[in-house]
C-alpha positions as CSV (number, residue, x, y, z in Angstrom):
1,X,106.9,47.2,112.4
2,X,108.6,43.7,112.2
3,X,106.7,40.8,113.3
4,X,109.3,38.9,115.6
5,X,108.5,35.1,116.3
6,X,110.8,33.4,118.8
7,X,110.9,29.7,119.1
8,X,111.3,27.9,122.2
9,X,113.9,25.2,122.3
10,X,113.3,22.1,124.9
11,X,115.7,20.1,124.9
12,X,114.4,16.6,126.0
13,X,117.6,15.0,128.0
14,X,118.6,11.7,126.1
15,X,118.1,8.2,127.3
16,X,121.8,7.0,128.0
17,X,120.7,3.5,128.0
18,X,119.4,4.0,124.6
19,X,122.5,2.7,122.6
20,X,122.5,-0.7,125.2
21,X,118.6,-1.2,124.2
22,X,119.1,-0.9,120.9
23,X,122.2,-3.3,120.6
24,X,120.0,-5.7,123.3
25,X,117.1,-5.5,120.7
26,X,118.9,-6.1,117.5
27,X,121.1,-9.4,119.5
28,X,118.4,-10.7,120.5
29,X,116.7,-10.9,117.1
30,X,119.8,-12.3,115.9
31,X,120.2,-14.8,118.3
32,X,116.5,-16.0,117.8
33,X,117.1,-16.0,114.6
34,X,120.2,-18.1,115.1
35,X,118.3,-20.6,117.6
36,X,115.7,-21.3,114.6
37,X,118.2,-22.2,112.3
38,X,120.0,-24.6,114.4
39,X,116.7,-26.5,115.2
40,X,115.9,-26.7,111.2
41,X,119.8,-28.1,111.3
42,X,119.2,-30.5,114.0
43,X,115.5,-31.6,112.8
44,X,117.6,-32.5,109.2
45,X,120.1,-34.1,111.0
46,X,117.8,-36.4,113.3
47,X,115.8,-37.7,109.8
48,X,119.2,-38.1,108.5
49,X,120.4,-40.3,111.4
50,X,116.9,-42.3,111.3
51,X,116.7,-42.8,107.4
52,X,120.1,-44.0,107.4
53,X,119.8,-46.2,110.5
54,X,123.3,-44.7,111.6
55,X,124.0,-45.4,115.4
56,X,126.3,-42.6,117.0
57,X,129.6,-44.0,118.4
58,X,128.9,-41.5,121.3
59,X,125.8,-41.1,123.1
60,X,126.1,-37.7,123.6
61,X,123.5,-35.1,123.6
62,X,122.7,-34.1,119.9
63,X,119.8,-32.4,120.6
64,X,120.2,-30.4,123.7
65,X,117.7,-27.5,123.1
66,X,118.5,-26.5,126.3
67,X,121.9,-25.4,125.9
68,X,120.8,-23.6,122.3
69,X,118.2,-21.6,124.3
70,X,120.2,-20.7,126.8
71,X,122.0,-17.4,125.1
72,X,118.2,-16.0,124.3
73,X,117.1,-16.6,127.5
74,X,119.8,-14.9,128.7
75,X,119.6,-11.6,126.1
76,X,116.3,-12.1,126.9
77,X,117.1,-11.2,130.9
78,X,119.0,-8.6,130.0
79,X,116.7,-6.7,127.9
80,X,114.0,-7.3,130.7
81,X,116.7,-5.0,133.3
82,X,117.6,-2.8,130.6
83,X,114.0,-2.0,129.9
84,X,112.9,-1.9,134.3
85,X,116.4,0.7,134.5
């Protein structure tokens, strides 16, 4: 006599925010990523500016962290809902 085995399939229902975490996750490394290397550029540019005693003809903001750190604070947000949905 034939030994039958029979399997039992679950299928596990798929995260649909999956994908959105994912792409969330991998901008946000990006843009971290992105934020370091424009503070190594502003750092070089700030010893450039104080080595060569150059004076800016504007006094505008060079080194606004600020508005460099906004775009990961705001993946950063938006992986924080993605995750609590």
């Amino acid at each position: 006599m034939a030994h039958e085995t029979f399997r039992t399939v679950i299928f596990v229902p798929a995260d649909p925010l999956l994908p959105i975490r994912i792409l969330v996750i991998v901008a946000l490394i990006a843009m971290i990523f992105t934020f370091l290397h424009v503070l190594r550029h502003l750092r070089k540019i700030r010893r450039t500016v104080a080595r060569d005693d150059l004076v800016p003809r504007e006094l505008a903001a060079r080194d606004n962290i600020i508005v460099c750190a906004v775009p990961v604070i705001v993946a950063s947000l938006l992986l924080f809902l993605v995750e609590k949905a």
